[in-house]
C-alpha positions in Angstrom: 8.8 46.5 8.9 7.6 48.1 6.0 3.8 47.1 4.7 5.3 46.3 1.4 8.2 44.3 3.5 5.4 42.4 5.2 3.0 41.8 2.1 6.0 40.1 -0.1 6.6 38.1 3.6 3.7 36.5 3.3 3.4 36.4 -0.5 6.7 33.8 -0.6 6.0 32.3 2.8 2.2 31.2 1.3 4.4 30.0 -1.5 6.6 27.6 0.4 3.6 25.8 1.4 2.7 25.0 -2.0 2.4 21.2 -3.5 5.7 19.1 -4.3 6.1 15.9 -6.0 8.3 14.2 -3.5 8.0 11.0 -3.0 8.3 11.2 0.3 5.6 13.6 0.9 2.1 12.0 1.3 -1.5 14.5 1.0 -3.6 14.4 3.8 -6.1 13.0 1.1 -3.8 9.8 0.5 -3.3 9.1 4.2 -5.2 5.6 5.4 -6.3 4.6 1.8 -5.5 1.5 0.1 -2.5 1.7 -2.9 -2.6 -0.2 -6.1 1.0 -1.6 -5.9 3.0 -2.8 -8.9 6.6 -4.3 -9.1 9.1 -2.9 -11.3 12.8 -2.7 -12.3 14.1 0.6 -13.5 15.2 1.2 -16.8 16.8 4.8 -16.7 16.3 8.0 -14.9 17.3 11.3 -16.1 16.7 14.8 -14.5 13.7 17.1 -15.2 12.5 20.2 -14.2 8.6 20.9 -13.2 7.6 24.2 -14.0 6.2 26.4 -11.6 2.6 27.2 -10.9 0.7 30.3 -11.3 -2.2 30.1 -9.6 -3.3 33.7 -9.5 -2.0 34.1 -5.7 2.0 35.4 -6.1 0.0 38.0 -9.1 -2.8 39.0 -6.4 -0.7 39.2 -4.0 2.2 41.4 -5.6 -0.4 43.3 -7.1 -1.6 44.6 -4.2 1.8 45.3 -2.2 2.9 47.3 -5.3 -0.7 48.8 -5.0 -0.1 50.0 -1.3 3.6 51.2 -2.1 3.1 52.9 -5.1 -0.4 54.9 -3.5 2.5 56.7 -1.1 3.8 58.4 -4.0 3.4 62.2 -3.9 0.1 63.8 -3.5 -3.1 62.9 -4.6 -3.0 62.0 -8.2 0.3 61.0 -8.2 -0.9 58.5 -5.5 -3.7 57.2 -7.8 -1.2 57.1 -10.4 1.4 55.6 -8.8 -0.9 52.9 -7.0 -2.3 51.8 -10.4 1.3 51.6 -11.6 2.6 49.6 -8.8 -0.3 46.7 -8.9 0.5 46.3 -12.6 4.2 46.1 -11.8 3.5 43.9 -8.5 1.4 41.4 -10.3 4.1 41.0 -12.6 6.8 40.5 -10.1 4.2 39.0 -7.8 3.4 36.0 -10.8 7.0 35.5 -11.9 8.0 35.0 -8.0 5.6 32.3 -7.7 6.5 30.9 -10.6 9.8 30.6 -9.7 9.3 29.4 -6.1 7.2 26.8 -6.8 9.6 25.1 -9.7 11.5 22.4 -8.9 14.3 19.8 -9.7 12.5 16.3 -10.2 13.7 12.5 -12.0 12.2 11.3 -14.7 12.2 7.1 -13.8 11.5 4.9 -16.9 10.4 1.2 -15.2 10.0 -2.0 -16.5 7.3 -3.7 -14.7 7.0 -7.5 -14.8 4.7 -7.8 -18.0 6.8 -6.3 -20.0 5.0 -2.6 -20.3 6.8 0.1 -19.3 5.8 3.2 -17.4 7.4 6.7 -17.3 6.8 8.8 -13.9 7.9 12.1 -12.7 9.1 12.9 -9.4 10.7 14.9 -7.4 14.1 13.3 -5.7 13.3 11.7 -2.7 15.4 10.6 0.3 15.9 7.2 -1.6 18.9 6.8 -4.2 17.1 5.0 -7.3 19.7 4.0 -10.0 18.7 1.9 -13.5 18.2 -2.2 -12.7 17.2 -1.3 -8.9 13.9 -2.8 -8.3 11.4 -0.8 -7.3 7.6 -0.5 -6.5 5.0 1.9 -7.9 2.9 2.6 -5.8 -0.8 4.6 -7.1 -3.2 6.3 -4.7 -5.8 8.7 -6.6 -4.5 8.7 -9.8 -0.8 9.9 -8.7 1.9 7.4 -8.7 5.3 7.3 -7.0 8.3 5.4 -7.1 9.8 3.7 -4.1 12.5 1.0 -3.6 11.4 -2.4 -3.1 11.0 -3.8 0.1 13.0 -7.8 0.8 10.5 -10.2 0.2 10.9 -13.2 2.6 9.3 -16.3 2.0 6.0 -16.7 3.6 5.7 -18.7 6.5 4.9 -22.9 6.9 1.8 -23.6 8.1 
């Protein structure tokens, strides 16, 4: 494999492991803290799209593969020229890759919770189907709120 091969390898493979908005994925930050948790019925749900980060890495990290390819160009100064070239062109290619990897498909869910306010949240589509007048719980953790169905509530027990 080619070092320009192996540079773009890791370039989308450290993009992979960026953030989602699923649902269904909690951060290691969220784990073992208490949720704010808020009945709600949904209203309507209609598909979005998050745009995709650009954190600097896919533009760093293109840069210098198209850096090391284009320094193998001709002799010397061509190899200057052409490394110069090809980190301009890779950060290009290397930002609009990781811009594009990290987008995704997400619901916009418009709930009605029992007071009457509403609430709008964006997420990405879980494992659960969520359709308008299911009810639901949001459930907040640091600031960032997701949707879930709502669990049966049985009555408590006689004492």
């Amino acid at each position: 494999m080619t070092m320009k091969k192996l540079l773009l390898a890791g370039l989308v493979a450290s993009l992979a492991a960026c953030a989602t908005s699923s649902p269904d994925v909690i951060q290691r930050s969220e784990a073992q803290r208490m949720s704010q948790v808020q009945d709600a019925t949904v209203l309507s749900i209609r598909p979005v799209t998050v745009d995709g980060s650009q954190s600097g890495i896919g533009a760093g990290a293109g840069a210098v593969a198209g850096g090391v390819a284009g320094s193998s160009i001709g002799g010397r100064r061509e190899g200057v020229v052409g490394a110069v070239l090809g980190a301009v062109v890779g950060g290009v290619v290397g930002n609009a890759v990781e811009r594009g990897t990290t987008k995704e498909q997400a619901v916009e869910i418009l709930v009605q919770l029992r007071n009457g306010e509403r609430r709008a949240i964006v997420q990405a589509q879980g494992a659960e189907a969520i359709a308008p007048g299911d009810a639901v719980v949001l459930v907040t953790t640091g600031g960032k709120t997701r949707v879930t169905r709502a669990p049966a509530v049985y009555p408590a027990p006689r004492s």
